[in-house]
C-alpha positions as CSV (number, residue, x, y, z in Angstrom):
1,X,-30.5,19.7,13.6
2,X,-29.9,21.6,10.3
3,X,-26.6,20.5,10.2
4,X,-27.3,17.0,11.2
5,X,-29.5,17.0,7.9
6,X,-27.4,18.6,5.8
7,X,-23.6,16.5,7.0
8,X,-26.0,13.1,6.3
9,X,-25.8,12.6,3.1
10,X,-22.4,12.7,3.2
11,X,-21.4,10.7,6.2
12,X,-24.0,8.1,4.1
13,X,-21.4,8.3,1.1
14,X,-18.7,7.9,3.4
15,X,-19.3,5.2,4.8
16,X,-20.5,3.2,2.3
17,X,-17.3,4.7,-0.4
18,X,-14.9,1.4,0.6
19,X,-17.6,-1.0,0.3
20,X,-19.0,0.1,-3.0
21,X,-15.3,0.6,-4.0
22,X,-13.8,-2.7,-3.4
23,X,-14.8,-5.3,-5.7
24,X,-12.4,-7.8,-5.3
25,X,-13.1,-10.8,-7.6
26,X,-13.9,-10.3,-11.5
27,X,-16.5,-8.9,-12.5
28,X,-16.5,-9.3,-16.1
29,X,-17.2,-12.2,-19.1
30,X,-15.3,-15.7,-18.4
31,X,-13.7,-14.6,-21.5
32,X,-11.7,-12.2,-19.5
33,X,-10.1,-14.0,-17.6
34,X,-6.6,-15.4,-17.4
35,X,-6.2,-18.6,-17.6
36,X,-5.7,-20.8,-13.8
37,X,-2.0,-22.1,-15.5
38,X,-0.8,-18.7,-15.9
39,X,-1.9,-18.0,-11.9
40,X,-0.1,-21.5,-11.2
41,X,3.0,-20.8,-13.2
42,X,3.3,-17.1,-10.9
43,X,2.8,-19.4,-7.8
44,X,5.4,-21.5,-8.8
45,X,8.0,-19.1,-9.3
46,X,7.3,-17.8,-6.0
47,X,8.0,-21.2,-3.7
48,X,5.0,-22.8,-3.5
49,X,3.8,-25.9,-4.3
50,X,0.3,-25.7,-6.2
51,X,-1.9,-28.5,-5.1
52,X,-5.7,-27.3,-6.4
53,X,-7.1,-24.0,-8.2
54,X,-11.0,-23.8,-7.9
55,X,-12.9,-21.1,-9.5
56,X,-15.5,-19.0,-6.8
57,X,-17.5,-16.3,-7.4
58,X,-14.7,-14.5,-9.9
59,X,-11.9,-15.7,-7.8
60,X,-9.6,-17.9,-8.1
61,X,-9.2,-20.1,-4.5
62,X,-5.8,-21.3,-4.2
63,X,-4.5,-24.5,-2.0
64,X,-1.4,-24.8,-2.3
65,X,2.3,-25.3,0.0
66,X,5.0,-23.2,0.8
67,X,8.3,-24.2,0.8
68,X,8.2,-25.2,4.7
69,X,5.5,-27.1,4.1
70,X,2.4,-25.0,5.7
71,X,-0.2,-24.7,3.9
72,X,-1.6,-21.8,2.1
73,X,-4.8,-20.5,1.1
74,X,-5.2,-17.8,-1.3
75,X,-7.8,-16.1,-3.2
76,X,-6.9,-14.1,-6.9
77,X,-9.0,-11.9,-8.8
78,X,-9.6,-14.0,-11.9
79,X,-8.7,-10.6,-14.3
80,X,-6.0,-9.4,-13.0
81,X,-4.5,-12.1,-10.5
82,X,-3.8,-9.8,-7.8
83,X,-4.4,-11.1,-4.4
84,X,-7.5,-10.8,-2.7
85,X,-9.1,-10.7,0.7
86,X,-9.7,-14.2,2.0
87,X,-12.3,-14.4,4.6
88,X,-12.9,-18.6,4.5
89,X,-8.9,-18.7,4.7
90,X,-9.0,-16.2,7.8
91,X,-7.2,-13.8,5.4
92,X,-8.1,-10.0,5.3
């Protein structure tokens, strides 16, 4: 029981480390954030065909076509534009 007590605290930490670690859309001022033409300019170059760029929750949601014409939905961190975890687009 002693060591049940004392191994808690950091099974705790643990487990709640990649949760408390991943914050995958911005976080910071509006200010910060690049601008959704610079997001669709990188799509571009890649292939696909950009059809809408909402903003959610410090995200940037992507719709958009690839060249074989399936569609493709994408989130971005709004700072950085990396690709993010998509749960709505079944993405994770």
């Amino acid at each position: 029981m002693k060591y049940l007590m004392m191994a808690l605290p950091v099974l705790t930490v643990l487990a709640a480390g990649p949760v408390l670690a991943a914050t995958p859309c911005a976080t910071g001022p509006k200010s910060a954030w690049k601008p959704q033409s610079t997001l669709k300019a990188q799509l571009e170059s890649q292939g696909l065909k950009v059809r809408q760029i909402k903003t959610e929750g410090g995200c940037y949601e992507v719709y958009a076509m690839d060249a074989h014409g399936k569609r493709v939905n994408a989130a971005y961190n709004a700072e950085t534009l990396h690709k993010v975890a998509n749960a709505e687009a079944g993405e994770k």
